[in-house]
PLY file of the C-alpha trace (Angstrom):
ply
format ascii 1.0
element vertex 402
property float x
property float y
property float z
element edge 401
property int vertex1
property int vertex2
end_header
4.13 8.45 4.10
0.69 8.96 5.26
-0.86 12.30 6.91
-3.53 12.46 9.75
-6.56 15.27 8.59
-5.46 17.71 10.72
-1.42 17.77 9.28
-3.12 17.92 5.79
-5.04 20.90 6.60
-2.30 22.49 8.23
-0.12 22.10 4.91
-3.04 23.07 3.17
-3.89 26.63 5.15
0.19 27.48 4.73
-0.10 27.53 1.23
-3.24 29.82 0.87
-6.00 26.79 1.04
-8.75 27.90 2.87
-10.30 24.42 5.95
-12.41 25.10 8.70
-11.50 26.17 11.85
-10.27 23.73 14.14
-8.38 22.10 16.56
-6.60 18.79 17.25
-7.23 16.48 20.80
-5.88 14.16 22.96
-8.59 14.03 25.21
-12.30 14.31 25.84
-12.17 17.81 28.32
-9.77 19.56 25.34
-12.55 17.77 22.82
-15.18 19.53 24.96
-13.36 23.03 25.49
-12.86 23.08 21.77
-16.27 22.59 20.99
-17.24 25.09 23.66
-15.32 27.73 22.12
-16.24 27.04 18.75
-20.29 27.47 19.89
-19.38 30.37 21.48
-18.04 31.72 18.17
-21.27 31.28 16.80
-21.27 27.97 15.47
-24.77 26.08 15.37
-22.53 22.55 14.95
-19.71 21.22 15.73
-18.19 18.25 14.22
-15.93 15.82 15.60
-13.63 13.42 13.49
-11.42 10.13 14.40
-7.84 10.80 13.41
-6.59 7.55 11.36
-5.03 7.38 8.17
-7.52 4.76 6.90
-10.39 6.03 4.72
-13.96 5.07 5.88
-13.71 6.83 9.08
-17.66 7.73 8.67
-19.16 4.54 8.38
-16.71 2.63 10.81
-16.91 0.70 14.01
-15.65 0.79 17.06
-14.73 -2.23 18.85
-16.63 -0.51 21.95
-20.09 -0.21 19.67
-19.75 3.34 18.90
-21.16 4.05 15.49
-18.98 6.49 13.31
-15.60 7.49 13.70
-17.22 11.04 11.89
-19.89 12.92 14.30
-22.12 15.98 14.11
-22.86 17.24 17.77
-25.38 19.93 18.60
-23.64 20.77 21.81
-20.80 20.55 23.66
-21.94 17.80 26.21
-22.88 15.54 23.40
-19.43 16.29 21.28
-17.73 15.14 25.28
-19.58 11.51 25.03
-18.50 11.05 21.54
-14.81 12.14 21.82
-14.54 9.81 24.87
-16.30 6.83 23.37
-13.92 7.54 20.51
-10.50 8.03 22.32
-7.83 5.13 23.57
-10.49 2.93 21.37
-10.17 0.53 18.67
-11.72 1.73 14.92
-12.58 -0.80 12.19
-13.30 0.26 8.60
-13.27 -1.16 5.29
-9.50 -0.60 4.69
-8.12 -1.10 8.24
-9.00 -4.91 8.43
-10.79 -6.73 12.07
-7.51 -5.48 13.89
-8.90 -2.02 13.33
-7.07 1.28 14.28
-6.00 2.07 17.62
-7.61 6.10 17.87
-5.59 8.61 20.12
-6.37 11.96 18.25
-9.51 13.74 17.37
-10.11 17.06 15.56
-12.88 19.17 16.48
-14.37 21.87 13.56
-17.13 24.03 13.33
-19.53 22.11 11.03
-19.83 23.77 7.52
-23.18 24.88 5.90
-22.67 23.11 2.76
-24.10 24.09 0.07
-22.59 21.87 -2.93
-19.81 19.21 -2.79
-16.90 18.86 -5.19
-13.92 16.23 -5.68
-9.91 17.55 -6.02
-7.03 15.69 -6.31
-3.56 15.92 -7.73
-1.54 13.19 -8.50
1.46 11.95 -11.03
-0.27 10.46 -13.80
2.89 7.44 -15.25
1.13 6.76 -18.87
1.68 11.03 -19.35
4.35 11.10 -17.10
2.80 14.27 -15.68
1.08 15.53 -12.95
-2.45 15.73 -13.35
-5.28 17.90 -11.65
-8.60 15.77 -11.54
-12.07 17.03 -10.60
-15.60 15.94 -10.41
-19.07 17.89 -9.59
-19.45 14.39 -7.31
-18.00 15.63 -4.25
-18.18 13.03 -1.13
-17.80 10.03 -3.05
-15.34 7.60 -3.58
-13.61 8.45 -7.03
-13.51 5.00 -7.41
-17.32 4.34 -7.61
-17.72 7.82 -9.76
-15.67 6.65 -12.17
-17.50 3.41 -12.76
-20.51 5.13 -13.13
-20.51 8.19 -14.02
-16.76 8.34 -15.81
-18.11 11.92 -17.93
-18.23 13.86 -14.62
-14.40 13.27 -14.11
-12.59 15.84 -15.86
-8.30 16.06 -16.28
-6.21 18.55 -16.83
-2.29 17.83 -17.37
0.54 20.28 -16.02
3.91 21.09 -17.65
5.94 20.54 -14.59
8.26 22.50 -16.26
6.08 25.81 -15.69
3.84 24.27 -13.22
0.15 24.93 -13.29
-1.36 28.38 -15.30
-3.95 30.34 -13.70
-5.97 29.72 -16.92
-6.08 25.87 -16.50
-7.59 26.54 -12.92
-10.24 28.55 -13.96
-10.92 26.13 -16.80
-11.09 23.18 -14.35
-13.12 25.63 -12.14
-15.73 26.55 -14.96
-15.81 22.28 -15.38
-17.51 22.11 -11.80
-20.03 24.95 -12.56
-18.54 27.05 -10.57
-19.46 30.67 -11.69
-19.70 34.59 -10.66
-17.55 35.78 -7.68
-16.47 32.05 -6.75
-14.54 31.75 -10.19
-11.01 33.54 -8.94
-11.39 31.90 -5.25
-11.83 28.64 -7.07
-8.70 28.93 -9.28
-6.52 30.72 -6.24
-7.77 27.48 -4.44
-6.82 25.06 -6.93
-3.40 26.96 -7.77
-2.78 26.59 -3.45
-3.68 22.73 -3.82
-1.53 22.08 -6.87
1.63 23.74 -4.89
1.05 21.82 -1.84
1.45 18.96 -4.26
4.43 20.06 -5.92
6.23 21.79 -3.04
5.74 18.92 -0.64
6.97 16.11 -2.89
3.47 14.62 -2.08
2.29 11.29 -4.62
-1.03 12.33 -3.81
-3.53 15.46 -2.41
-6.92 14.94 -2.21
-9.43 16.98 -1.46
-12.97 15.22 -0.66
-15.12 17.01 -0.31
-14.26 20.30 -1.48
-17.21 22.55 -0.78
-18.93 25.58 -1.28
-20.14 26.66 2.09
-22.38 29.61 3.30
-20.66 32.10 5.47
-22.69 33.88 8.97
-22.38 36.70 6.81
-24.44 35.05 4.13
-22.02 34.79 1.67
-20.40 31.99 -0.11
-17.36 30.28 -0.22
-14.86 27.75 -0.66
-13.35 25.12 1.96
-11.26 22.12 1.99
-13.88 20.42 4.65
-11.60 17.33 4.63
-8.24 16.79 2.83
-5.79 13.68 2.43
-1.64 13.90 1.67
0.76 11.26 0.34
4.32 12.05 0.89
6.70 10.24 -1.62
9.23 8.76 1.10
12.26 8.90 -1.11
11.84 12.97 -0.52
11.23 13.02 2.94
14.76 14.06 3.54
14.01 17.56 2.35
11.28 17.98 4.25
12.37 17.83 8.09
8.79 19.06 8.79
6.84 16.62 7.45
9.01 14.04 8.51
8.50 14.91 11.96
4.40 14.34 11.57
5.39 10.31 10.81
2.93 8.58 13.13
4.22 5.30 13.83
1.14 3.99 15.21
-0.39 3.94 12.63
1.62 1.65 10.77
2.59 -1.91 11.13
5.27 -2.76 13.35
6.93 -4.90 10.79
6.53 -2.29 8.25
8.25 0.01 10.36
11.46 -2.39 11.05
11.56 -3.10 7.53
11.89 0.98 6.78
14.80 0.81 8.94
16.99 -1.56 6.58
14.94 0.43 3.16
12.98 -2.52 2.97
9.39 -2.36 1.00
7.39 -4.59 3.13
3.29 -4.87 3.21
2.21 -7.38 5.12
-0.93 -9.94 3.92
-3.31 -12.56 4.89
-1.68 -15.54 4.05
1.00 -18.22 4.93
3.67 -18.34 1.82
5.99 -15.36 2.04
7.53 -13.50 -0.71
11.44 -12.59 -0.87
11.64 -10.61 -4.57
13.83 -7.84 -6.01
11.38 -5.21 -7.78
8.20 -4.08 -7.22
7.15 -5.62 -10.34
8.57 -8.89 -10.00
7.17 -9.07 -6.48
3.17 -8.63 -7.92
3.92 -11.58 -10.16
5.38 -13.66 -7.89
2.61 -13.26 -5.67
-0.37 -13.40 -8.45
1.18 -16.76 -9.64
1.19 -17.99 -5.85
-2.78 -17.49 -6.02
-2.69 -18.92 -9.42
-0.92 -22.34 -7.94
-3.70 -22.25 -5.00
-1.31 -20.77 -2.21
-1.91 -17.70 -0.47
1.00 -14.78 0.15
1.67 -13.72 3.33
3.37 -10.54 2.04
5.11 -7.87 -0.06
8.37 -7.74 0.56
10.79 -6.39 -2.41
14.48 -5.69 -0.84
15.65 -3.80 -4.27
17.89 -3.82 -6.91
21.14 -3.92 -4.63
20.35 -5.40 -1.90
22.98 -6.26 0.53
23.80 -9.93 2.41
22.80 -7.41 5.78
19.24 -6.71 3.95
18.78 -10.25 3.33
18.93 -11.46 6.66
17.31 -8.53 8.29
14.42 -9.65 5.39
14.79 -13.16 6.70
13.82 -11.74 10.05
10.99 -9.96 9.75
9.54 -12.85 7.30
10.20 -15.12 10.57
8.09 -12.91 12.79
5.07 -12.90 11.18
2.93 -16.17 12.64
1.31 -17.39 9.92
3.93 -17.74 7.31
4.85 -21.28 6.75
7.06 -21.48 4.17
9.51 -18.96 1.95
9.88 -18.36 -1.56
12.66 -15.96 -3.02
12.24 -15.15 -6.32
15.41 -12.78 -7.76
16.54 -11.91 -11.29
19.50 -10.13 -10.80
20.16 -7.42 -13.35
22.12 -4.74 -11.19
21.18 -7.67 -8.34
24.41 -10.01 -7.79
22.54 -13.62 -7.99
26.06 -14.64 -5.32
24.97 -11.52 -2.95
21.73 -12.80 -2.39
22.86 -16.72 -1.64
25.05 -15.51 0.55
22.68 -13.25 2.87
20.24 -16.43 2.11
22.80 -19.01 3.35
23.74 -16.46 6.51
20.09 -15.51 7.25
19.02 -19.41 7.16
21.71 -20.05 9.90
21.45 -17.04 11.78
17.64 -17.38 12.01
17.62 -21.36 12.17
15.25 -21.44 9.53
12.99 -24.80 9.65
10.28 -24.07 7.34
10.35 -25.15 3.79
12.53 -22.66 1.59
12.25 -22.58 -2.44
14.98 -20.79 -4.24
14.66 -19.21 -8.01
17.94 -17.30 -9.02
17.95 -15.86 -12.63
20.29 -13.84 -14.01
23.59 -11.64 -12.90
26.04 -14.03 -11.78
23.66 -16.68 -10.81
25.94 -19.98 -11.23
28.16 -18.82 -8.45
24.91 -17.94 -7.05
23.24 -21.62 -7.10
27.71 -22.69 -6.27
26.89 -20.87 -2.91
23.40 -22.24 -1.98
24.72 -25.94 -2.97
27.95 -25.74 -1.24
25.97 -24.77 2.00
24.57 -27.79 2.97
21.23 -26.14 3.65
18.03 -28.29 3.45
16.34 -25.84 0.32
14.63 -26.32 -2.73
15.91 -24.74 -6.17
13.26 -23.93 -8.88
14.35 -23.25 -12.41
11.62 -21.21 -13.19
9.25 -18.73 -11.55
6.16 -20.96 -11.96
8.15 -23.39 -11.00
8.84 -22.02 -8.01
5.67 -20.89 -6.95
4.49 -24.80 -7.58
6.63 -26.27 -5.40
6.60 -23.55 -2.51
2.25 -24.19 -2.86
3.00 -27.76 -2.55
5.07 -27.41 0.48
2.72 -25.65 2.41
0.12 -28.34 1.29
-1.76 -26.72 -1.11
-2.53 -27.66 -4.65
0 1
1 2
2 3
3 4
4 5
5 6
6 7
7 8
8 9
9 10
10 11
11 12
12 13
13 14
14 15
15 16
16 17
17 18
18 19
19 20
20 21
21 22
22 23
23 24
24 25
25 26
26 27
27 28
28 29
29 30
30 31
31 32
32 33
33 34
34 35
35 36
36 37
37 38
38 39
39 40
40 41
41 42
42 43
43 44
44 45
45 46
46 47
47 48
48 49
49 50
50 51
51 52
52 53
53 54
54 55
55 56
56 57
57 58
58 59
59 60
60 61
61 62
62 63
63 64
64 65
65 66
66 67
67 68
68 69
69 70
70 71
71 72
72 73
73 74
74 75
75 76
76 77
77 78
78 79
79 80
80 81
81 82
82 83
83 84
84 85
85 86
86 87
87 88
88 89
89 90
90 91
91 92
92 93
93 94
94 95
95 96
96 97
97 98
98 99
99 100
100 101
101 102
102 103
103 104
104 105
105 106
106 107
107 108
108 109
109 110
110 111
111 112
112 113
113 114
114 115
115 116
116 117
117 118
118 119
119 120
120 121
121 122
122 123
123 124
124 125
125 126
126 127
127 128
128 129
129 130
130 131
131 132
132 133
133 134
134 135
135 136
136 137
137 138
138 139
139 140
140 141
141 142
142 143
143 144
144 145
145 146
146 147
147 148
148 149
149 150
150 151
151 152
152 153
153 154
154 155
155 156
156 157
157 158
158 159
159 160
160 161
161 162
162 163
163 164
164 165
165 166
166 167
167 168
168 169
169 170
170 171
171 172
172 173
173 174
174 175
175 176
176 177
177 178
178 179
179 180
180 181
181 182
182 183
183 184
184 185
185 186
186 187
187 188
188 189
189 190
190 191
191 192
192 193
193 194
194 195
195 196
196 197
197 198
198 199
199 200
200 201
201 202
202 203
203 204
204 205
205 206
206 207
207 208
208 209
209 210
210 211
211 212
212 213
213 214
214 215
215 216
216 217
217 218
218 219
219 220
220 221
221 222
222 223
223 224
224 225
225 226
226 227
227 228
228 229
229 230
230 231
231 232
232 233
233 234
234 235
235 236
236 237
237 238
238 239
239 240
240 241
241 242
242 243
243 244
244 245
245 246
246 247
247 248
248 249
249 250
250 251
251 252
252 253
253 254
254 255
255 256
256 257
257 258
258 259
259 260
260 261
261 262
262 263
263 264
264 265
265 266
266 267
267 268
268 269
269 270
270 271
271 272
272 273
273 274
274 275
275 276
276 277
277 278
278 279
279 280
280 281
281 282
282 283
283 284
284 285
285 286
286 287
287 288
288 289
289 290
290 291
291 292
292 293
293 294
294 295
295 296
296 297
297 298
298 299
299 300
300 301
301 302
302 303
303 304
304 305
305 306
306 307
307 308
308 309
309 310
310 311
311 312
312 313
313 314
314 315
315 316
316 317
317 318
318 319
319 320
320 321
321 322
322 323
323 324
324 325
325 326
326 327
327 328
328 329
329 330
330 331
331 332
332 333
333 334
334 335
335 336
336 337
337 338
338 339
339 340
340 341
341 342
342 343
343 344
344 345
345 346
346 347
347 348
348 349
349 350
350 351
351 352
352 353
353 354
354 355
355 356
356 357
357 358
358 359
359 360
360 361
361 362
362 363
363 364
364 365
365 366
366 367
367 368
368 369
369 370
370 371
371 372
372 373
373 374
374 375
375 376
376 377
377 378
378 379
379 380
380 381
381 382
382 383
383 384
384 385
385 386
386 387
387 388
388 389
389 390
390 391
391 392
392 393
393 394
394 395
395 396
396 397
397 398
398 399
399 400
400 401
């Protein structure tokens, strides 16, 4: 589960993390108090910032024209235009796609006299099977594009989850940045308060970009989390009512959401060949060797390694709403699966649903010649593959591909 900016920062300042002052907004006349008491605080600017989960906020569109879903205003006025040409309007940015992101929440901060940027993140590395804290002196960038080109200014440091992170591993990821003199213990109190958040929340990922060294009106220096990113891990949500109860729903897709209802892992995509798989893995190979056979998937969905006849059909369902598919290819090797439980939701979900698009069928595994028994004792107009390429060939060929 996602976090807006504002529910980040307000994990982050519980635990010791030190953002800039703000407030969240509904509407323009709280956007323009806001920024009206943060001038009259003594701030020179005041910055106002699109709430979406979707990264490229700065350099998006709106579907109205406005430029920027990120804004530095010099006055209160001009902060008022922007936070009403950016409320109850539509955002598009590189990651949310042309349907863009419906925007009903702005947060309004004093702008920060930067001085230098930084990068912060923790995350579970899976080759160490650890938690890792990463850094970089390339603050503001996408981690992505630092690490393509400049891969030396990235530097790692693995934690013992057993004893969690050590003071002296924050001020040795600390002294990595350059950071020096009275900044060194902030820096490692900061990084210790990041790492918790990490831990403590159960989040997959906390990023911190950009992490900054501001100037203070008293002339001094400092550290801020100027903008900040969570990951929850949703299999922990349940022990953490709290953060459950920041779930924005609007932000997600509504098909997405349904499928969360049945514990469904559903993404949706582009194209018109849906997936019906049981593993995460086995559902990116099923859908790279639909591309390789010239088809197109219309989406992830991966209903688990015990999936019941209920899942299947409520799977069946939400594959039927989506438009564009136009045909259905189930892919299962049943280890802990039972091959006969998922004929049987597949038999029950084809006549409950009065499935008429073309339906391939691979079964491998667990009990799979009762399994194929089931599907060929129900009279249902389906085509078995023996193989996964196999499958993926014919379910191309019935959509008219190659």
């Amino acid at each position: 589960m996602n976090l807006h900016e504002y529910q980040a920062k307000q994990l982050l300042t519980e635990n010791g993390v030190a953002v800039p002052p703000g407030q969240v907004c509904s509407t323009a006349d709280e956007a323009r108090s806001a920024a009206e008491k943060h001038f009259a605080s003594g701030a020179r600017r005041v910055v106002i910032k699109a709430q979406t989960h979707a990264g490229g906020r700065g350099k998006g569109t709106f579907k109205n024209g406005f430029q920027g879903g990120v804004k530095v205003c010099q006055s209160a006025d001009q902060l008022y235009e922007a936070a009403q040409a950016m409320l109850g309007q539509v955002l598009v940015t590189k990651q949310t796609g042309s349907d863009g992101r419906l925007i009903g929440k702005v947060l309004i901060e004093a702008a920060s006299n930067i001085k230098k940027e930084f990068y912060l993140a923790v995350l579970l590395d899976r080759a160490l099977s650890r938690p890792i804290v990463m850094t970089s002196s390339e603050g503001g960038m996408d981690i992505e594009e630092v690490a393509e080109e400049h891969p030396e200014k990235i530097v790692k440091e693995a934690i013992d989850p057993a004893v969690g992170m050590m003071p002296y591993q924050a001020r040795k990821l600390s002294a990595a940045l350059g950071i020096k003199g009275d900044l060194i213990n902030p820096a490692a109190k900061l990084l210790l308060g990041v790492y918790k958040v990490w831990w403590e929340c159960d989040a997959s990922l906390v990023e911190i970009n950009p992490l900054c060294i501001v100037e203070t009106s008293d002339r001094k220096q400092a550290l801020v989390a100027v903008d900040a990113k969570i990951s929850i891990d949703d299999n922990a949500l349940y022990r953490h009512k709290n953060i459950q109860e920041m779930r924005d729903l609007g932000e997600e897709a509504p098909l997405e959401i349904e499928a969360s209802k049945f514990n469904l892992n559903y993404i949706k995509l582009d194209g018109d060949i849906a997936c019906l798989v049981n593993g995460a893995g086995l559902a990116m190979a099923t859908m790279d060797i639909i591309q390789h056979y010239g088809g197109r998937p219309a989406n992830f969905l991966d209903v688990g390694g015990g999936a019941s006849k209920e899942q299947v059909t409520a799977a069946f369902k939400i594959i039927l709403s989506d438009p564009n598919v136009k045909a259905i290819l189930v892919n299962i090797f049943g280890g802990i699966m039972d091959c006969n439980v998922i004929a049987t939701g597949i038999v029950a979900a084809v006549k409950e649903t009065g499935l008429k698009l073309p339906l391939v069928v691979r079964l491998e595994g667990n009990n799979v010649k009762a399994g194929l028994k089931t599907l060929a004792d129900s009279g249902l107009n389906l085509v078995l593959a023996t193989s996964m390429a196999d499958g993926a060939e014919k379910v191309v060929k019935a959509v008219g591909g190659r």
